[in-house]
VOBA-1610 file (N, C-alpha, C; in pm, whole numbers, padded with zeros to 5 digits, always signed):
BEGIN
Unk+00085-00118+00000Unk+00000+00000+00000Unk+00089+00124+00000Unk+00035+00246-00050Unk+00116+00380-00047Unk-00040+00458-00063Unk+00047+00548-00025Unk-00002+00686-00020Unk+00054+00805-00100Unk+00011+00931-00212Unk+00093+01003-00225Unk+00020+01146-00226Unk+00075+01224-00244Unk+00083+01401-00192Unk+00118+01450-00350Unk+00052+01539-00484Unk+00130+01571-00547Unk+00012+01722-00616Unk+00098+01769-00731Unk+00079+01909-00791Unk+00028+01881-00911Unk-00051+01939-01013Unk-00092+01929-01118Unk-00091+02042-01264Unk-00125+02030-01330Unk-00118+02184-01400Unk-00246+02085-01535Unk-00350+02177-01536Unk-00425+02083-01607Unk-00535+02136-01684Unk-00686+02068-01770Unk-00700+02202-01821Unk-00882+02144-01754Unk-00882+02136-01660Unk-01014+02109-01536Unk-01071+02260-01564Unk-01091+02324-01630Unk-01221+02451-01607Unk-01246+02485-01754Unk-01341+02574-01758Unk-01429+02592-01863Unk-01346+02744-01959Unk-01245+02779-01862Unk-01177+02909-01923Unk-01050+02928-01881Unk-00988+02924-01929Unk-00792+02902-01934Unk-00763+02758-01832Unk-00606+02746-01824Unk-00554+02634-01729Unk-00625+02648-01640Unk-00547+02542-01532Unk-00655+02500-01423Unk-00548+02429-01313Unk-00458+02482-01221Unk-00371+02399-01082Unk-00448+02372-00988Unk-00381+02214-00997Unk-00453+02139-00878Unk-00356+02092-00779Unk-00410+01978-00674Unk-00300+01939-00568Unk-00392+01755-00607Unk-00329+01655-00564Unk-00370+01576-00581Unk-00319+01493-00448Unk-00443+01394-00405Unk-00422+01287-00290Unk-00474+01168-00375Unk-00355+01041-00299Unk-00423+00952-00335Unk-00393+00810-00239Unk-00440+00718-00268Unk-00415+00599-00190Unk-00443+00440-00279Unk-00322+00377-00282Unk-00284+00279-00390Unk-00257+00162-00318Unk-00333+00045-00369Unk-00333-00120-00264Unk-00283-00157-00372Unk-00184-00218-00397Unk-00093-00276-00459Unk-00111-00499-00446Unk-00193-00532-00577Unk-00240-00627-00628Unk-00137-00719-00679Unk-00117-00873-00689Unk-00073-00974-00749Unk-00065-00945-00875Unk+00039-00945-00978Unk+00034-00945-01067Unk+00062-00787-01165Unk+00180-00732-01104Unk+00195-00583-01101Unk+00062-00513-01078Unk-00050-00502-01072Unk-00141-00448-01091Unk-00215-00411-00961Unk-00267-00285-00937Unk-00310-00177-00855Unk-00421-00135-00840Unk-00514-00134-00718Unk-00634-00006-00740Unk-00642+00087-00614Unk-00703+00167-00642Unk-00678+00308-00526Unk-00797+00379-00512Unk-00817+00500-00498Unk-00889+00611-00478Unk-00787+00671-00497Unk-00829+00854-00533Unk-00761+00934-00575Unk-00851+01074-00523Unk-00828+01212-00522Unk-00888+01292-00527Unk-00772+01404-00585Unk-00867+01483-00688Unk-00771+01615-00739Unk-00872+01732-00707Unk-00841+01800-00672Unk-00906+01997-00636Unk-00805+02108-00692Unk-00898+02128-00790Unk-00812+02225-00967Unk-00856+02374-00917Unk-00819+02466-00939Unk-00892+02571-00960Unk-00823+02679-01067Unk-00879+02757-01132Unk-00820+02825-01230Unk-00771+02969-01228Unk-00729+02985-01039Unk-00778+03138-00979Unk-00825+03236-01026Unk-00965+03209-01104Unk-01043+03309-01147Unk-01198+03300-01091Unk-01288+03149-01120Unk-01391+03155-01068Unk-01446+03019-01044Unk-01372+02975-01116Unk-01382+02822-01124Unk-01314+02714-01025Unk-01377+02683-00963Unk-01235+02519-00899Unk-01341+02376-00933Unk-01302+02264-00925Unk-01296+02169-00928Unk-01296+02066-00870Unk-01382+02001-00811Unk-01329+01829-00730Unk-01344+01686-00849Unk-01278+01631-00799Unk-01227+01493-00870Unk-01246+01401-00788Unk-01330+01313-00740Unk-01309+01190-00679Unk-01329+01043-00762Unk-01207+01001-00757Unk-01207+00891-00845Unk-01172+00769-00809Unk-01192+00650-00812Unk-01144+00541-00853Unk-01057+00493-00919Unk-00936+00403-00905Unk-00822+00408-01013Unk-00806+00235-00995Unk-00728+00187-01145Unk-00671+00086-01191Unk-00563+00108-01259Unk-00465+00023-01212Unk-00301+00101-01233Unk-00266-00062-01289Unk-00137-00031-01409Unk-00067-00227-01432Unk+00070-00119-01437Unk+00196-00199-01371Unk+00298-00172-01402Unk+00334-00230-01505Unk+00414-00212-01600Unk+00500-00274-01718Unk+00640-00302-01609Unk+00684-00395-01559Unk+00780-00409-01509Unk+00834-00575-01444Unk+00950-00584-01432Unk+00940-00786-01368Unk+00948-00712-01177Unk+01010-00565-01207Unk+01022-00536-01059Unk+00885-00464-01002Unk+00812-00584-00964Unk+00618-00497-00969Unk+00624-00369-00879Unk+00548-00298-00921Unk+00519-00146-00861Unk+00644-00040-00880Unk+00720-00036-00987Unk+00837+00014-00996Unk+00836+00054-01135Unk+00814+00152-01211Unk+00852+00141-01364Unk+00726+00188-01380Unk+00740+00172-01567Unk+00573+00269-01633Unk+00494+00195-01604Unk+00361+00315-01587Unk+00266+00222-01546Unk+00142+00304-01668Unk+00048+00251-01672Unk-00062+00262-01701Unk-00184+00251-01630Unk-00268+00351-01637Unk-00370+00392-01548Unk-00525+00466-01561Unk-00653+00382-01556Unk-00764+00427-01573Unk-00838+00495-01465Unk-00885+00595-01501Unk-00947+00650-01358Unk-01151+00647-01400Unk-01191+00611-01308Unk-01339+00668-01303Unk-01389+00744-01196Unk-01471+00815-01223Unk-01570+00904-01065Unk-01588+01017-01112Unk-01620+01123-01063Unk-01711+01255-01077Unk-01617+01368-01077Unk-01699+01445-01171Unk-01606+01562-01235Unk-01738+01694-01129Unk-01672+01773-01030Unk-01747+01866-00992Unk-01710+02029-00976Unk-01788+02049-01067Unk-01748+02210-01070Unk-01818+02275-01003Unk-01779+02359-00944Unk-01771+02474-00849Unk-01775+02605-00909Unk-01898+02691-00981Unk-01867+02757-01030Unk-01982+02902-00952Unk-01935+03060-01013Unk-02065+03134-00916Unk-02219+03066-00961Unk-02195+02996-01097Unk-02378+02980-01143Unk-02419+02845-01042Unk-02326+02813-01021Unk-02337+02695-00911Unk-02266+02550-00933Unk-02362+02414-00878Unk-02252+02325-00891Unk-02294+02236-01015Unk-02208+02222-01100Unk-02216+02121-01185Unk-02150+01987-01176Unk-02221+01891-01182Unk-02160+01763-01163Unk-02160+01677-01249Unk-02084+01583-01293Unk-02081+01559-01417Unk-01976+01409-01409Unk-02010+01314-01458Unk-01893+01167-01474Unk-01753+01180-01529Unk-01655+01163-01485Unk-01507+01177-01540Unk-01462+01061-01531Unk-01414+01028-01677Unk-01325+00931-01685Unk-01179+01000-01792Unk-01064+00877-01732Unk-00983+00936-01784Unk-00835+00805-01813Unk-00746+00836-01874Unk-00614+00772-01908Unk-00512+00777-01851Unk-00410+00759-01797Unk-00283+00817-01715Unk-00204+00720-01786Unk-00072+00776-01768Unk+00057+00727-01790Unk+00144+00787-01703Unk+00265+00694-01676Unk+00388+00781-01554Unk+00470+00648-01564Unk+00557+00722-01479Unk+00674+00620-01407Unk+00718+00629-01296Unk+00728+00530-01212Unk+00729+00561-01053Unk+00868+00532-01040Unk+00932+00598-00972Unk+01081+00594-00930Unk+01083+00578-00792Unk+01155+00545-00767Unk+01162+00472-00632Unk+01330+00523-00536Unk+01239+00578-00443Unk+01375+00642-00379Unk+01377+00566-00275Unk+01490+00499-00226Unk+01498+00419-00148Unk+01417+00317-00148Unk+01392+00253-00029Unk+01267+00149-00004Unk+01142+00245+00026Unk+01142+00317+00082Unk+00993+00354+00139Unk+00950+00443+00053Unk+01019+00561-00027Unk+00973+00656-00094Unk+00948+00672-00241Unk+00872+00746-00289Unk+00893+00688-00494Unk+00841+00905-00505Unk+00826+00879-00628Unk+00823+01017-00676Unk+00802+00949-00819Unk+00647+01033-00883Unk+00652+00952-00982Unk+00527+01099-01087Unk+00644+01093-01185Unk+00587+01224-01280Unk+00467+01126-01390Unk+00391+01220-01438Unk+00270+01129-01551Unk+00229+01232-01613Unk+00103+01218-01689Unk+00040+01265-01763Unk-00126+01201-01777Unk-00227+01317-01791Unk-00352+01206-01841Unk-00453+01308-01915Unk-00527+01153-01980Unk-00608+01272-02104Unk-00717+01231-02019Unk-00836+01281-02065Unk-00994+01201-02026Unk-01104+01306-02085Unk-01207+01262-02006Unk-01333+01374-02031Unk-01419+01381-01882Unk-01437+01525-01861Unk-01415+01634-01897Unk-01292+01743-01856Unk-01179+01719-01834Unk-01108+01803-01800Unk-00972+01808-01899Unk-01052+01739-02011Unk-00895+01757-02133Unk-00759+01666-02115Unk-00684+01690-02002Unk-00555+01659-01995Unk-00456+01750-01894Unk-00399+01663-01832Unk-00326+01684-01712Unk-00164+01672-01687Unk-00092+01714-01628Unk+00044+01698-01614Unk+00071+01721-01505Unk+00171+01609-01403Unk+00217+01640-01248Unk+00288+01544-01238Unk+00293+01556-01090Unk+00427+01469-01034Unk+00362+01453-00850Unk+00355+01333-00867Unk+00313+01234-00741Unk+00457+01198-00653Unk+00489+01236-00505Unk+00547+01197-00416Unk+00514+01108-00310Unk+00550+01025-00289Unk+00501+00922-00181Unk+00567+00804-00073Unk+00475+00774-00015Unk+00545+00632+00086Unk+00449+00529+00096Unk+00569+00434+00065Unk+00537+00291+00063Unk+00516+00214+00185Unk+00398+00204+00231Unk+00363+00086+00340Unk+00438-00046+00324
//
């Protein structure tokens, strides 16, 4: 199991970019393969922010499991926060990254993801390994 803490830069709102912070929590499965919860909160410091609560399925490409590229589907709810009020709406999405591994307990792991509705994302996940 891990846990990680990370930053985003993404395009989650309806009018220019959109920085987020991201939490998440990853149970680490037989067979390189992963599922978690996740949450991202975007905002575009103009009028807009964002919640993300999702569901995730992660496979490492690797013989050293949980270490290396991975590939990653997310599902759960896209919620905007806007003055006209709240819109809520289904998000699904794609990820890609690579988890690096600092030491035994720690990893740091940069990605990317497309989906709908928030376009496409770019960050970098820090964490510890249970």
């Amino acid at each position: 199991m891990n846990v990680g803490l990370g930053v985003e830069w993404n395009m989650a709102s309806r009018h220019n970019f959109a920085g987020g912070a991201v939490i998440n929590a990853i149970y680490n499965l037989p067979a390189s393969t992963a599922l978690g919860l996740s949450l991202t909160a975007s905002t575009n410091f103009n009028k807009i922010n964002v919640l993300e609560p999702a569901f995730l399925v992660r496979h490492y490409f690797s013989p050293d499991a949980y270490s290396a590229f991975f590939v990653q589907f997310d599902i759960g709810a896209f919620i905007a926060l806007e003055e006209e009020g709240v819109t809520p709406m289904i998000m699904s999405g794609l990820a890609a990254g690579y988890r690096l591994p600092v030491k035994k307990t720690f990893y740091i792991e940069p990605y990317g993801r497309l989906g709908y509705p928030f376009a496409f994302g770019l960050g970098v996940m820090g964490g510890i390994c249970f």
